[in-house]
N, C-alpha and C positions, 0 to 999 in steps of 0.2 A: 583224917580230915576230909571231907567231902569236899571233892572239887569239879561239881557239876549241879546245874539246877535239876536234872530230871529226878523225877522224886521217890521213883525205885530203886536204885542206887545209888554207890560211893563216887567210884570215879568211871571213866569213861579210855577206853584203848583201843589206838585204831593203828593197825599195822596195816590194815587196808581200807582206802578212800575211795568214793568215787560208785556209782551204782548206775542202774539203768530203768527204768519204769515197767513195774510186771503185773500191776493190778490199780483198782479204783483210789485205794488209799495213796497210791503214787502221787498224784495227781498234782498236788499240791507240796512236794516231798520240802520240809524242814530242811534236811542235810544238804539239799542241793542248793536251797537259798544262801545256807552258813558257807558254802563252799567256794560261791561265788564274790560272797563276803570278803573272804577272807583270801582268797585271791586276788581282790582289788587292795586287800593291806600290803598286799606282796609278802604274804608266807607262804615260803619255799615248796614247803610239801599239798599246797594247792593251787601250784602254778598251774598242773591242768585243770583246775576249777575239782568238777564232776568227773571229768574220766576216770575210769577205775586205773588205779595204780597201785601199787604194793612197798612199802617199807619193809627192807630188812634190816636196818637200824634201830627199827622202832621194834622189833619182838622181843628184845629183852628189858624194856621198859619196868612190866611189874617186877620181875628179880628185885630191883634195887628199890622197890615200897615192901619196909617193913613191917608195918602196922598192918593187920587183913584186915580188905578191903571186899566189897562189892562190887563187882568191875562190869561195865556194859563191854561188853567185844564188839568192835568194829558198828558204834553210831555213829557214825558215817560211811557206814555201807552195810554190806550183805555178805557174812563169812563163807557162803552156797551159792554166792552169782555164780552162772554156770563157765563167767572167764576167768573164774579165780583158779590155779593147776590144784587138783590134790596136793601134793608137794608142798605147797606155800600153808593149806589146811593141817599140815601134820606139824608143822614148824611154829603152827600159832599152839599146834593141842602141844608140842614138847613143851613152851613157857609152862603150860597153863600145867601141866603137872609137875613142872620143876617148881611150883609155886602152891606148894596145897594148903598155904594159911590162909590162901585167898580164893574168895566164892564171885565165878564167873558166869556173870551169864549171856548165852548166846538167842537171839531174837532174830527167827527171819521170817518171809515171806515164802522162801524157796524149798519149802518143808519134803520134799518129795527127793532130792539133792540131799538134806540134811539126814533122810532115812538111810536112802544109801551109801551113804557115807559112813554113818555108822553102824549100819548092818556089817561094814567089813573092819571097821575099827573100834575098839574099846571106848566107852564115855567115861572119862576122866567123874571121877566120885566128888569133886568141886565142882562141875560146873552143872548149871540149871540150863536144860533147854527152854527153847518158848518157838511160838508160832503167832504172826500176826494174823488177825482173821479182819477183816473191816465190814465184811458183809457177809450176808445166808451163800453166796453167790462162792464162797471160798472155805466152807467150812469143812470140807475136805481136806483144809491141812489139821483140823485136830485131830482126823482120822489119824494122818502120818506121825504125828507126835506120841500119840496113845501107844502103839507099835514100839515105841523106843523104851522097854519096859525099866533098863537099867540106869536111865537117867534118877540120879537123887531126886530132883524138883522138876517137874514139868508144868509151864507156865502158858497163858494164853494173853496176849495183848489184843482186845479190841479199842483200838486207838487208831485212825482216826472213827468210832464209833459210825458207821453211815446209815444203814435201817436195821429195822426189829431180827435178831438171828431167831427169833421162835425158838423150837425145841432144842434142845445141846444135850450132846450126852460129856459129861463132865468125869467119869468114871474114872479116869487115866491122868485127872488132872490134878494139882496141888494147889494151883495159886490163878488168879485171874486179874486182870489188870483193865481199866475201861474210863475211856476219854474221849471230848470230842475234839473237835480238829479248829486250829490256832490260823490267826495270820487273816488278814485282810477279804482274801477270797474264803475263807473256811465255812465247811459247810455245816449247815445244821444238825444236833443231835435233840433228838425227843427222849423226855424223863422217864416217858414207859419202857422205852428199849433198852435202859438203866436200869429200872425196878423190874423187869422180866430178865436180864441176868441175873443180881442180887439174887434173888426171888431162890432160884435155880443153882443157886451159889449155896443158900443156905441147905437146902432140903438136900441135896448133895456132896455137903460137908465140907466144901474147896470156899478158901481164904481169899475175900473181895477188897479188891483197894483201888478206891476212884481217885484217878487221878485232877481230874477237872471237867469245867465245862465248854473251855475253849469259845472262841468269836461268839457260840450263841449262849445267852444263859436261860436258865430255865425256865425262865416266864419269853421265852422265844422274842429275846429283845439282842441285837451286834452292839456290842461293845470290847472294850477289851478284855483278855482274857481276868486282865487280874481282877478288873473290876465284879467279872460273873463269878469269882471264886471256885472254890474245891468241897462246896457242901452240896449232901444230897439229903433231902427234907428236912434240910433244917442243921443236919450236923456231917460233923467231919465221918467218913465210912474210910479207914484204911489200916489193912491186916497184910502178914503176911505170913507165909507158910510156917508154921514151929519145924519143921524141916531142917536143921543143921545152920544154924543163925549165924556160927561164929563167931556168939557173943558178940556182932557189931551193934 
């Protein structure tokens, strides 16, 4: 059963909360607004809001979901902030392979962290890496994703989408993910910096899934997100990797 709106995956597992601003796409961060949310509900595990903090209670969560799932690891944070111990990183990777009917994926910003990490440790054969890029200004982390040869899936989010990335070398990549940015202050995406991934997606054979347009729509009008919808020229564009589906 899905029990998350985000539209690339099932569910969502966060044995760590809490992050800190490392680039443009920050700026605006989602998770920090929810955090602050849901602090004001008074639930416990976001009494510090945003501070990064750590659950050990919460790492054996997937164990007891039988059905495999598609799991976001830690959207509400960064599994590679650089104050999370290794230690705490090896205890999220023992669940994730006590759990191989279930396909995990991990999404950061801090892809240079995420290299070296795995240069010294094994990639669990479940899980997908991914790397946010939000601009030309960062696209150096799909350098460091590319390098991680043994990952099954390796994935790119540009989401909050912010200008044109031009050229991409896509070669190392499976799946691409592309969205603009939500919420009141959200900043504008242009259709060409849409169709110049796609574009680039197709001739390079890697699997395109728009996830939205977010505060602006494509006729460069604010409203809300729901109302700009999830079409690009006209129809719905979303794939994703034939890569080990497990049949979800």
């Amino acid at each position: 059963m899905k029990t998350t709106k985000i539209e690339w995956t099932d569910r969502t597992w966060n044995p760590i909360t809490g992050c800190t601003k490392i680039s443009s796409g920050c700026i605006n961060c989602y998770a920090e607004v929810m955090a602050r949310r849901l602090q004001a509900m008074g639930q416990k595990k976001y009494e510090n809001a945003f501070s990064i903090a750590m659950h050990e209670k919460c790492l054996d969560e997937p164990l007891s979901w039988q059905k495999p799932h598609a799991i976001f690891v830690c959207s509400m944070s960064d599994v590679f902030h650089k104050d999370i111990p290794t230690s705490f990183i090896n205890k999220i990777m023992a669940t994730i392979k006590m759990t191989p009917h279930h396909r995990y994926q991990l999404l950061t910003k801090r892809s240079g962290r995420m290299l070296e990490y795995f240069r010294k440790h094994n990639i669990p054969q479940n899980v997908w890496l991914g790397v946010t890029v939000e601009s030309k200004e960062y696209k150096r982390r799909i350098d460091d994703l590319s390098l991680l040869e043994n990952a099954s899936v390796r994935f790119l989010s540009f989401e909050p989408l912010l200008d044109d990335l031009e050229e991409l070398d896509l070669s190392n990549v499976d799946w691409v993910i592309v969205g603009g940015e939500s919420g009141a202050n959200g900043r504008r995406m242009e259709e060409d910096w849409v169709k110049n991934i796609r574009v680039q997606c197709e001739s390079q054979n890697v699997s395109f899934f728009f996830k939205q347009w977010g505060t602006w729509g494509s006729d460069g009008k604010k409203r809300s997100k729901c109302k700009n919808g999830k079409l690009l020229e006209g129809k719905i564009v979303q794939s994703m990797p034939e890569i080990d589906r497990y049949n979800l």
